[in-house]
N, C-alpha and C positions, 0 to 999 in steps of 0.2 A: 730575440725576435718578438717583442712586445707587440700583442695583441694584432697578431698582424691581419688576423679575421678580418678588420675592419676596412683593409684596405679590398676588399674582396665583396663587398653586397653585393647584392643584385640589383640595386636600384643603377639608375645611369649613372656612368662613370663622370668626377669632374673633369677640367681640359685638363690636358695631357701635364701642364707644367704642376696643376695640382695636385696632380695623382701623383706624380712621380715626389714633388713632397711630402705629400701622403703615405708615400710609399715608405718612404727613407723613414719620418719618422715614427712609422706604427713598427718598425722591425728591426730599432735600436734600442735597445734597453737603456745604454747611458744619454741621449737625444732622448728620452720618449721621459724622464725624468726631470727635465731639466724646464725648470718653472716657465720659458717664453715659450717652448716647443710644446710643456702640455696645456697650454693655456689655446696655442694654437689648433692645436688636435682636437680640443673640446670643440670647437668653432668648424672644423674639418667635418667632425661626426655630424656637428648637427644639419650641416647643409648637404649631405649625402643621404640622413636619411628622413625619411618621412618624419615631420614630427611625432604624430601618433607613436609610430616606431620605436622612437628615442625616448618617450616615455612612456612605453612600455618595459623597454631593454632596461631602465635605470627604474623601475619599480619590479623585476624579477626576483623572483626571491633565489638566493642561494642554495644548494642541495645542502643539505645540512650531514656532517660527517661524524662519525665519534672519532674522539682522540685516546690514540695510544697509552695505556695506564702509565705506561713508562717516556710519556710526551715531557719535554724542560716545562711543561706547566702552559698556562693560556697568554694568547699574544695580547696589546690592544689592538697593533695593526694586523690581523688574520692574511691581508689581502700580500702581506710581503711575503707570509708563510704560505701562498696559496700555488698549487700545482700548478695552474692554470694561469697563464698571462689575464685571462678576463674571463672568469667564472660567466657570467651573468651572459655576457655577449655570444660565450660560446653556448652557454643553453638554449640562448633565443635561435640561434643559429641551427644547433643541431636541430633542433625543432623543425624550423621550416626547410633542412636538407631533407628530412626524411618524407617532408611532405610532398615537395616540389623537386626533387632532383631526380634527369633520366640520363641514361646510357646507352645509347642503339650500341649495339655491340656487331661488325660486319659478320652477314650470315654466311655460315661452312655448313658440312653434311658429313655427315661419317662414309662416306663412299668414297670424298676425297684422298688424292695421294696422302696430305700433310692432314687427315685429320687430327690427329693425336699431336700435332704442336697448334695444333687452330680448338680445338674444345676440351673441354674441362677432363681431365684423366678419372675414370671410373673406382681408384681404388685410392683409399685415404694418404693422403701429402706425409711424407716424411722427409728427415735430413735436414744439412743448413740450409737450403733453398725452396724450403719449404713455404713461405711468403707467398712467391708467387701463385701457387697451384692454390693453398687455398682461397687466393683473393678472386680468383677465377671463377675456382666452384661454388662459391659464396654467390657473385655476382648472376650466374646466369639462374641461381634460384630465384633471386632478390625482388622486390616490388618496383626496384632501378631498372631495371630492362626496359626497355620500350624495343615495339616492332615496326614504330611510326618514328621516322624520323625528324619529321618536322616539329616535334616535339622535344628533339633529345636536346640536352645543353651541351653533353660531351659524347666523344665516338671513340668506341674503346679498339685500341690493333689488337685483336686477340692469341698474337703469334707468341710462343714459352720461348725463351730465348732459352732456357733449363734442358727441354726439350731438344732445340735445335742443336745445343751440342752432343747431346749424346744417338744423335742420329745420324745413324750411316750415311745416308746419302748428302747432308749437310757437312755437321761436325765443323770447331771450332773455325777450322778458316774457311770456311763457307757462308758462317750464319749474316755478314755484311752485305754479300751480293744475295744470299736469299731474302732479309730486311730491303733489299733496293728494289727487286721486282715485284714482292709485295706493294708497297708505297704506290709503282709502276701498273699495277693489274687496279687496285681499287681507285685509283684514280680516272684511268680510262674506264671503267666498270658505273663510277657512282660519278655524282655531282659533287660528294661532300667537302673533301679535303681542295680540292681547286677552290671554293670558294675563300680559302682561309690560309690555304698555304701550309693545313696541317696544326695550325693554332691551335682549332680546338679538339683534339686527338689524343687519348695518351695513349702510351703501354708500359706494364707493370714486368719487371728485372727484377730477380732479386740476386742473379749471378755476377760477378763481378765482370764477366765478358762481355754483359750487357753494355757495359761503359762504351765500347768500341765500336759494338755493333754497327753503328750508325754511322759509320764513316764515309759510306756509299751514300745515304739516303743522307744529304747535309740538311733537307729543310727538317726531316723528325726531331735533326739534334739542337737546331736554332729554333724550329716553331713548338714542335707537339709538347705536350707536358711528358715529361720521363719519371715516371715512377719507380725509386731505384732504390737497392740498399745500401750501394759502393757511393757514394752522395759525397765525395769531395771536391769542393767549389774551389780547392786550389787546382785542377787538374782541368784540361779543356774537357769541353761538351758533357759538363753538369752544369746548369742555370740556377742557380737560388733563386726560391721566390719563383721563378717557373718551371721549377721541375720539384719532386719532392721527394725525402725522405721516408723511407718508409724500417722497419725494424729487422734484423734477421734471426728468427726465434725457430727453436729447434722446438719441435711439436711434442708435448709431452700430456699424457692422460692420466685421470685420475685425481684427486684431492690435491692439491698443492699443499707442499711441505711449510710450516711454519717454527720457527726458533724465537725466543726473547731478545731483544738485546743484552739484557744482562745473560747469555749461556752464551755469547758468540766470545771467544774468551781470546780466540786473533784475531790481531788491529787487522792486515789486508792479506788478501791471496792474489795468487797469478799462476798460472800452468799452462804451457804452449811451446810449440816451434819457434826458431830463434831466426822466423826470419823476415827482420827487419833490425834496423840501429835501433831502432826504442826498445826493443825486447832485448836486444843484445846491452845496451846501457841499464834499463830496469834489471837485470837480473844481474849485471857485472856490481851495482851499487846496494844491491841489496837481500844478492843472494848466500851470505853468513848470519843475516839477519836475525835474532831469536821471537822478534814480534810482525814483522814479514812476511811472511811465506810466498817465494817466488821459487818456480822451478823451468828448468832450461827444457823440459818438457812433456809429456801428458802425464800424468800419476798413473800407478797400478793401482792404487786404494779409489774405492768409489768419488766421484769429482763434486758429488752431490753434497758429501758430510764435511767437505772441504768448502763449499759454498757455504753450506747451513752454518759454519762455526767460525766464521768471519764476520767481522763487521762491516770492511771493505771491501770490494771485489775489484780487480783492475782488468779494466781492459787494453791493452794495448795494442797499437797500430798495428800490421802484420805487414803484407805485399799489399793489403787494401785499407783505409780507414775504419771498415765493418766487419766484424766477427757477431757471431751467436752469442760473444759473452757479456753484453750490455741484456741482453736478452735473459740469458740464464742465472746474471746476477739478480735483476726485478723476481725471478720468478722463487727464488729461493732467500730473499728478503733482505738481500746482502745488498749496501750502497754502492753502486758502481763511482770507479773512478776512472775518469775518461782522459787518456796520454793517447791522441789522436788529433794533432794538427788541422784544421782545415775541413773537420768534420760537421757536415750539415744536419747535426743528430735530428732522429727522426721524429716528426710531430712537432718540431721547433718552433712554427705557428702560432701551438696550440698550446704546449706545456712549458713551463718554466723550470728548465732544468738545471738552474741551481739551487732548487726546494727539493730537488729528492736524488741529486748525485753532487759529487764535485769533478769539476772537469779543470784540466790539469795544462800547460803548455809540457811539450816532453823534454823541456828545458828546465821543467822543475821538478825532476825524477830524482834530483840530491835532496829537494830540499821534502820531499812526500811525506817521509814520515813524521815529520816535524807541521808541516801542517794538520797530519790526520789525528795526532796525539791532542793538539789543539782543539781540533773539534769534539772528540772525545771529553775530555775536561771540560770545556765551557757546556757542553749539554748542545752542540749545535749537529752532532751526530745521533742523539733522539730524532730531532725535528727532521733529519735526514730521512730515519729512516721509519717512520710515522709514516713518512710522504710515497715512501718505496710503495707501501701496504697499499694506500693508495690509488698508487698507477698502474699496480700488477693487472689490474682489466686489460687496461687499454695494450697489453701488451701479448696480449694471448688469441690465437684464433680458436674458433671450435667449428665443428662439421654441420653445427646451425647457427649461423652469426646471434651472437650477445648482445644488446642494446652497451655500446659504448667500449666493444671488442677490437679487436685492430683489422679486420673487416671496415667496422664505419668509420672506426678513426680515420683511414685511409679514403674512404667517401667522403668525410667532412674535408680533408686534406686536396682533394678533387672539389667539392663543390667548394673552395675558397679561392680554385683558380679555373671555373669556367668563367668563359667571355663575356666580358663584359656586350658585345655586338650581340643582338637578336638577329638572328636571318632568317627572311623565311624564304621556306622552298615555293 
């Protein structure tokens, strides 16, 4: 999804037949390569954006990084080894997010029945669905809030879907008809969503029940932006491009562990439930393996020293596209390998995620180890995991957002899909 910020300014949209090629080709990597289509794209930029703009954007200087002692040495093209589909675009970018972007978020009171699925939880986020809560409690501190809504760009549904299932009086088969009377109440209540139909609206899932939620309420799942972890666009009601991935990261404090590449002395790990075919093939192909390490299910030995001494980490598909373990491979410096179908990895926008994992069809789980030994030997497993180091920011929340944490990651991922329509009230 090359550089797909672009399709996103906030200047006014072209007509609709050039957006939509605009569209297509800022979010194909192999079209966004191809000498007629970047020739085109150059010519697309420049009449979207201000001149001034464009050259400003094309005299930005790069954040300058150091590289790994143990990096395969300096590229001439940096830009193919570069995390980011477009450095420079995305600095100008982030920049004027942090200046110019608001959030009315619909106001609750803690006296209500549902406060505790409608405001932020008072006691620090833990667990795999921990996403949600912190994006929450990030927000309502944040300088993004607005209390003026004629101002906001986006309107946040502040309802935990987290929440709602673990509450009595909802609980899993409920949380669909309680998402439809929501929708139902702030619409007769506000002016907002009627004018749009719910366009410019999200809300942030990070539970895989989110996915269904909205079965009741069909305009959130065709119009609002879904902010989800379970993000598979082979499966109805996830939108690419209008709905967005976000990461599922198991909250962890304290110093982050680091390893060399040269002490990480196994090629790949894997440990989990066996339940799905890809797990149950990953592990049928590769669990006598001596350079492998797959297990049919969670270790008793800590899972951390089994991260730190791998090179590769894999995650595979489970009942959903999304586990914690794309998460806890970044954090522990291990290169993830991605055997997940259809998955809208998160921040795909933004980051180029063939510079710091490799992603896999789960039709090539024979052939895995033979590509990873590959990479290994050529030196293209440095440059992997150089790039790992990194992106471990963007993949971590804290209990006060970080300049370029996954807080804002997830704010720039929202201000790339507010409306292009100004309305005033």
């Amino acid at each position: 999804m090359a550089a797909s910020a672009a399709s996103f300014l906030s200047s006014p949209p072209p007509s609709s037949l050039q957006g939509l090629f605009f569209l297509l080709i800022t979010t194909s990597p192999h079209l966004h390569n191809h000498p007629f289509i970047s020739q085109a794209l150059d010519l697309q930029v420049n009449a979207v954006l201000p001149e001034k703009e464009v050259t400003a954007a094309s005299k930005t200087p790069l954040p300058t990084e150091k590289r790994n002692h143990e990096s395969v040495g300096s590229h001439n093209d940096d830009k193919i080894y570069d995390a980011f589909h477009d450095r420079a675009l995305f600095t100008e970018e982030y920049a004027r997010m942090k200046k110019r972007m608001k959030i009315y978020a619909y106001p609750h009171s803690k006296n209500e029945a549902f406060a505790n699925v409608l405001l932020p939880e008072d006691s620090e986020p833990g667990g795999n669905y921990a996403s949600e809560s912190y994006f929450k409690k990030a927000l309502f501190k944040s300088h993004f809030l607005t209390n003026d809504p004629s101002e906001a760009d986006l309107f946040y549904l502040p309802f935990s879907i987290a929440s709602l299932r673990h509450d009595k009086r909802v609980g899993v088969g409920g949380i669909k008809t309680y998402v439809k009377n929501y929708i139902r109440d702030i619409s007769q209540t506000y002016p907002f969503w009627n004018r749009t139909g719910g366009a410019d609206h999200f809300y942030v899932a990070c539970h895989s029940v989110g996915r269904t939620a909205m079965e009741k309420a069909v305009q959130v799942k065709l119009n609002a932006i879904q902010v989800v972890c379970s993000s598979s666009y082979f499966l109805a009601g996830y939108v690419s491009h209008k709905d967005a991935s976000i990461p599922q990261i198991w909250p962890r404090k304290g110093p982050r562990p680091t390893r060399p590449p040269s002490h990480r002395r196994n090629l790949a790990f894997y440990a989990g439930a066996m339940n799905s075919r890809v797990r149950e093939s990953l592990v049928k192909t590769w669990g006598n393996d001596s350079e492998i390490s797959v297990h049919r299910a969670r270790l008793k030995t800590p899972y951390s020293e089994s991260l730190l001494r791998s090179k590769f980490c894999i995650h595979a598909k489970g009942f959903e596209v999304n586990t914690a373990r794309i998460g806890d491979a970044l954090y522990y410096g291990c290169v993830p390998v991605v055997l997940a179908d259809h998955y809208d990895l998160p921040y795909a926008d933004i980051l180029n995620w063939e510079s710091f994992s490799v992603v896999l069809s789960a039709s090539d789980i024979t052939i895995m180890k033979r590509v990873l030994l590959e990479m290994v030997g050529s030196g293209e497993y440095l440059r992997l995991q150089e790039n790992v180091v990194r992106v471990q920011k963007h993949f971590q929340w804290h209990s006060v957002p970080v300049d370029y944490d996954a807080f804002y990651m997830v704010m720039y991922e929202l201000w790339l899909r507010k409306s292009h329509v100004n309305i005033n009230i």
